[in-house]
N, C-alpha and C positions, 0 to 999 in steps of 0.2 A: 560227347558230354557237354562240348561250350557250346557246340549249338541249341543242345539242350535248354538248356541257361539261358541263352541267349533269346532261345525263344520265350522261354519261360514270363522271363524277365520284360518282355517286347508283351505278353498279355497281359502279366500284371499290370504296367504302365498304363492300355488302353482303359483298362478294367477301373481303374483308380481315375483315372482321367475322367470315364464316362460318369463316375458315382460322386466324383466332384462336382462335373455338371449339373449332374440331378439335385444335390444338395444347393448350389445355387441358384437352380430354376426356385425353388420350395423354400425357399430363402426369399427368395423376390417376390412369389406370390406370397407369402407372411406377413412380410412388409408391407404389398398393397394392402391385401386386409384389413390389417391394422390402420392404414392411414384411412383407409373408406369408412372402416368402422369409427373410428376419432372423429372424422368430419361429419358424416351423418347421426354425430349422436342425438343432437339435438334436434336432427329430421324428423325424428320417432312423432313428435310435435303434430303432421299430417303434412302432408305433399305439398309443398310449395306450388303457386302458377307459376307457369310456364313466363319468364321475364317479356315482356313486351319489347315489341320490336323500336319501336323510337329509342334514339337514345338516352339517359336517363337526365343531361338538363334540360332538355325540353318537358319530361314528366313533371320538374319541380321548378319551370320558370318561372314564374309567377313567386316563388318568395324571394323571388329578388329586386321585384319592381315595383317599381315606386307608388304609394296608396294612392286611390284615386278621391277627389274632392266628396262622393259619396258611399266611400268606403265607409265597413263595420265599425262601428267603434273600437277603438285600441281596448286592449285591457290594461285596468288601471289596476297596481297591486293592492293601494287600499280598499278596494272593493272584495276583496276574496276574505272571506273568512275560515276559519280551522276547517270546519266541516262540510268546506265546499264538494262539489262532486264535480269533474273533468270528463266532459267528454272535449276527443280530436279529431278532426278532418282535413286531411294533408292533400286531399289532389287538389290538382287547378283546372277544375272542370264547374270553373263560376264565373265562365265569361260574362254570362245571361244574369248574373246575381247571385249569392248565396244559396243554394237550395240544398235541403238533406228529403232522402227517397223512404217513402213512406216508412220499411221495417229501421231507418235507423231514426226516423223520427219517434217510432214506436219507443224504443230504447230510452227516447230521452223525457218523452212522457211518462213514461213507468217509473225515471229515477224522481221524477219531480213531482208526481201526484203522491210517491210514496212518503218520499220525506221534505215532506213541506216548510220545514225548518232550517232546510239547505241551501246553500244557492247554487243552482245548477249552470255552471258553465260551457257552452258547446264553442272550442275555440278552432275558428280555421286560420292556417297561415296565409292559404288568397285573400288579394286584397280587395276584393268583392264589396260590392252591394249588395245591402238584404234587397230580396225580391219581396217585393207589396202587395204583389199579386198570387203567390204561393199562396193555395190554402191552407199547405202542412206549415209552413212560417207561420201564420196566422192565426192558425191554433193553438201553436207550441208559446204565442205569446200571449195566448190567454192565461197561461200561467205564470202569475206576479214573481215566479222565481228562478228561471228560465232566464238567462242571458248568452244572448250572439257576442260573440267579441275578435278581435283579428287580433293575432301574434306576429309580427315581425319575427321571422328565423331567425335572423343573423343578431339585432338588438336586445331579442329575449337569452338568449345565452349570456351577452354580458356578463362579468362578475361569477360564471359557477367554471365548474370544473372543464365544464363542453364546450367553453368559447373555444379554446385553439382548434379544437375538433370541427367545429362550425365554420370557421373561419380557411379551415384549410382545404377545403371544396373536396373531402374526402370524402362526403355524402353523392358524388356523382360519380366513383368508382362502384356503388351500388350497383347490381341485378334488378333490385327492389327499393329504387328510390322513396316511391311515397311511404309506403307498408315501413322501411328501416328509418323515416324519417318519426314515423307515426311512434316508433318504438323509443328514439331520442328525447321526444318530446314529452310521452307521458312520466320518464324518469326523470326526466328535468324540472316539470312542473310540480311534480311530489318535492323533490327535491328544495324548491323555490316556496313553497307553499303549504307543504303536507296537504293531506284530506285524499278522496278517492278518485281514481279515475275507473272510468269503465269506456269499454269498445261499445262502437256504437253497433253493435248483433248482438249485444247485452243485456235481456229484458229481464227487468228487476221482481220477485214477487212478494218479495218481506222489505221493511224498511232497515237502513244500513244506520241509521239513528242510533248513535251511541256507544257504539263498537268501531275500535281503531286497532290498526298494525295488523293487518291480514291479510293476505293471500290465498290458492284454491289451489290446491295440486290437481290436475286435469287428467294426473296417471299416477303408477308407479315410480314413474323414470320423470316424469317434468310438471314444473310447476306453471299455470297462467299467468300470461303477461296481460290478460283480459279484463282482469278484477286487481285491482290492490287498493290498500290504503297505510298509507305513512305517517303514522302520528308527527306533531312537529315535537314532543319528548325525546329523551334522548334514545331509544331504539329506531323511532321511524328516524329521526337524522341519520343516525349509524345506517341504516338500510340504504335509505336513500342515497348516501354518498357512497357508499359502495357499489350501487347498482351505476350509476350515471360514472363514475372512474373505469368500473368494467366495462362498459361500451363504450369509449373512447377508447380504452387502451387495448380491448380485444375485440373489436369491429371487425367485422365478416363482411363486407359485400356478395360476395358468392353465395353466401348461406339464407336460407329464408327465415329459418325460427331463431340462428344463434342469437342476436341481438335482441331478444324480445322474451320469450321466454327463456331461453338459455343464460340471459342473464340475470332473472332474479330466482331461479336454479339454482345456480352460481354461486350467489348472492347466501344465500340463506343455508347453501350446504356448506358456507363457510360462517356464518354466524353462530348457525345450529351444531356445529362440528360433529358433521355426518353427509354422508352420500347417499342414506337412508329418507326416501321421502315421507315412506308408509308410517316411519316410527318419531316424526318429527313433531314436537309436542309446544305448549306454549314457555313450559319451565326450560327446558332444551332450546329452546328462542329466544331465550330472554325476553318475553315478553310476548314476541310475535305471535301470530296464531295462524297455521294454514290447514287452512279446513279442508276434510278429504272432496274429492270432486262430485260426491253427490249435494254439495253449496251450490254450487255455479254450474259445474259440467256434469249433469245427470247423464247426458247423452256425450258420449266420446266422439272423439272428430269422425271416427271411421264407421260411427255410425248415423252419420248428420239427418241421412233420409227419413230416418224416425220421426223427426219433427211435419213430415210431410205425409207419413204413411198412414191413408186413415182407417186399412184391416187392422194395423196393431195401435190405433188411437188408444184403444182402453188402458193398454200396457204400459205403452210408453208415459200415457198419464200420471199412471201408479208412481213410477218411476220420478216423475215430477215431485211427488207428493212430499212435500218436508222443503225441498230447495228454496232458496235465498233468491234464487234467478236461473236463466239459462242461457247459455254462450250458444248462438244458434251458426256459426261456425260461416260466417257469410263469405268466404274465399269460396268455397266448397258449393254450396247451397243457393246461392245468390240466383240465379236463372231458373230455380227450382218454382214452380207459381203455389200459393196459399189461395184455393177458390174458397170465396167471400160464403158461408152458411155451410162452409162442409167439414167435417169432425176431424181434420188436419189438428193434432196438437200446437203445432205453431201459431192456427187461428184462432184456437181455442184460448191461449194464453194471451192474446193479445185482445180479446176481447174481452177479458176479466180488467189487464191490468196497461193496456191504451187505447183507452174505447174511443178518442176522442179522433184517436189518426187515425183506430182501423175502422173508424166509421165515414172515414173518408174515400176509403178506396169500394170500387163501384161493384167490379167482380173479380178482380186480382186484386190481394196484398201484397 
């Protein structure tokens, strides 16, 4: 009988032992789950590139050296008005002089032909020379509203919330030095300035004249970092300081979208008090207004080839029909070619609203 027992007792043990384990394996995979799910929330955004292989202060040397005698002109703050429009260019690929490549010169034609009333700002942090000899420089300053200007990283923060952040070279823990710098800067300059900024893959198709404090949810789950505007009233302040506090204080280097869309996500599900994208309203914002993603992003990231597919031209058109503009998703898309005279939605858009750049390009836009 104790051997009985004894045995008994000797399988229970294995039995309970083994069901432990199982319970801890399924335990730990829970756990990963969860942390993968938490960290790639914000992925949903579209697939990050692949982080380039140099290391990341050589990607952003250049905002640390000293302007040269015929560097861009500085930006001066008195020059910026409410309803200025921002655009940013953070690499330091202007040994040769400032140059932007024809579809983002498109971008910045389309904000400036549209609202002529604005001043359009394209600010880069190299301390470049405009090139004289560009033809797309040379078009984009036929239009009297239209200003190049160079930002000092480290002196433009000054006096806001980002200087310690700036200052403490935590932007070179980055994956994604330029792209998370690009993301710093446009909530800084809301911040410093109100009025819009738009990415330069942003081609505009209505004027933004006269409407302020808005945003474009690009999904269900996230809002773009691609389009805003930040009244200097007291909501765009509020916004603004909470987005440029969130990205100092919850800075991701590892992550590609958390900084950028993730934080004015963030931002407005704490304003709007709600997690709810789909049902976020202008009274529910105090003000703000984010408009569903057929404003800005008709076409979703995962399906950027739309803008290039010219069997479903017709559709995809359609699908344009009403938008504000369109985020044409240039991480993604960018090596994709626009042949100059062929029914590509992308050409088709840019020959309505930047005839002036994409009459520049020969047979590629």
């Amino acid at each position: 009988m104790r051997v009985h027992v004894l045995l008994g007792n000797a399988f229970c043990f294995r039995y309970l032992k083994r069901t432990f384990g199982v319970l801890v394996a399924l335990c730990a995979l829970l756990v990963l789950l969860v942390i993968f799910a938490y960290n790639t929330r914000f992925a949903g955004h579209g697939p990050g590139p692949v982080p380039r292989g140099s290391p990341p202060k050589s990607q952003i040397s250049c905002y640390f050296e000293n302007r040269r005698r015929n560097s861009l002109r500085e930006l001066d703050p008195a020059e910026v008005t409410e309803n200025s429009i921002f655009f940013i260019e953070t690499s330091c690929a202007h040994d040769d002089g400032i140059r932007l490549n024809l579809r983002q010169a498109c971008a910045v034609e389309s904000a400036a032909s549209l609202n002529p009333n604005s001043k359009i700002f394209v600010l880069f942090v190299s301390g470049g020379f405009a090139n004289n000899d560009s033809a797309i420089i040379t078009a984009l300053n036929a239009y009297g509203n239209i200003h190049l200007r160079h930002v000092d990283f480290t002196k433009y923060s000054y006096g806001t919330p980002a200087h310690g952040f700036v200052t403490s070279d935590a932007i070179f823990t980055s994956d994604w030095p330029v792209p998370h710098s690009s993301d710093l800067l446009r909530f800084l300059t809301l911040w410093k300035f109100g009025g819009t900024y738009l990415d330069l893959d942003m081609v505009l198709m209505k004027s933004l004249e006269g409407i302020k404090n808005f945003a474009c949810a690009q999904s269900s789950s996230f809002i773009a970092s691609s389009v805003l505007n930040f009244g200097t009233d007291d909501v765009g302040k509020m916004i603004a300081n909470i987005t440029v506090h969130d990205f100092v204080e919850n800075y991701r280097g590892y992550e590609w979208a958390y900084n950028g869309p993730g934080v004015i996500t963030r931002a407005l599900q704490k304003v709007c008090n709600t997690d709810s994208i789909d049902i976020m309203d202008k009274v529910m914002c105090k003000g703000f207004t984010v408009y569903k993603p057929e404003a800005f992003c008709p076409i979703s990231w995962n399906e950027w080839f739309l803008y290039f597919d010219e069997n479903e031209s017709e559709n995809t058109m359609a699908k344009l029909k009403g938008s504000m503009g369109i985020h044409t998703w240039n991480y993604l898309s960018k090596y994709t070619d626009v042949i100059v005279g062929s029914k590509q939605p992308y050409g088709l858009v840019a020959v309505d609203y930047c005839s002036n750049i994409f009459a520049l390009a020969e047979s590629v836009f």
